[in-house]
C-alpha positions in Angstrom: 63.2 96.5 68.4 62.4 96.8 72.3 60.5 93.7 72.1 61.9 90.5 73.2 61.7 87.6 70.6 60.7 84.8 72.7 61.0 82.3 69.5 64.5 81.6 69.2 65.3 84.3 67.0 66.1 83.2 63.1 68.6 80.7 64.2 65.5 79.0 65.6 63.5 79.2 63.2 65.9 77.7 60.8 66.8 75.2 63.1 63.2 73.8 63.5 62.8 74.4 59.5 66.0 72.0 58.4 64.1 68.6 58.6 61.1 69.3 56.5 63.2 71.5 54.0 65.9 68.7 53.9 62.8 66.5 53.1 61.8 68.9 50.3 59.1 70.6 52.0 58.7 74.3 51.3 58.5 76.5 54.4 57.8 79.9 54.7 58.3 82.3 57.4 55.7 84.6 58.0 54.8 87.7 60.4 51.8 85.7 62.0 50.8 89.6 63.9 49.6 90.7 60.4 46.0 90.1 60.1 45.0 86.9 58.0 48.6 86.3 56.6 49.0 82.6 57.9 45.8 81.8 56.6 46.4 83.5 53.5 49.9 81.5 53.5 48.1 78.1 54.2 45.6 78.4 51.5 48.9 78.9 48.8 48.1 82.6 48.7 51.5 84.8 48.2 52.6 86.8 51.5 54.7 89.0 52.3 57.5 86.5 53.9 60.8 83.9 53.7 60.1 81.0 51.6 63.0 78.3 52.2 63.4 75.4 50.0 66.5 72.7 48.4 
């Protein structure tokens, strides 16, 4: 991709996910530029994403 991921990347991402998964909270990553698909996510919808859990 020619576009720069200003997010951390993954390794972010799983690094800012560890405490509430270690916690036994679901996560999911999610492509929040796709129309409606965090709020679809949020309301327990299924997405097109990562789901990380213990």
């Amino acid at each position: 991709s020619k576009v720069t991921d200003v997010t951390g990347g993954m390794l972010g991402k799983m690094f800012e996910l560890k405490p509430a998964v270690e916690h036994g909270i679901q996560t999911i990553i999610v492509n929040a530029t796709e129309p409606n698909r965090v709020y679809r996510a949020l309301k327990g919808e299924k997405v097109v994403g990562t789901v990380i859990e213990r």
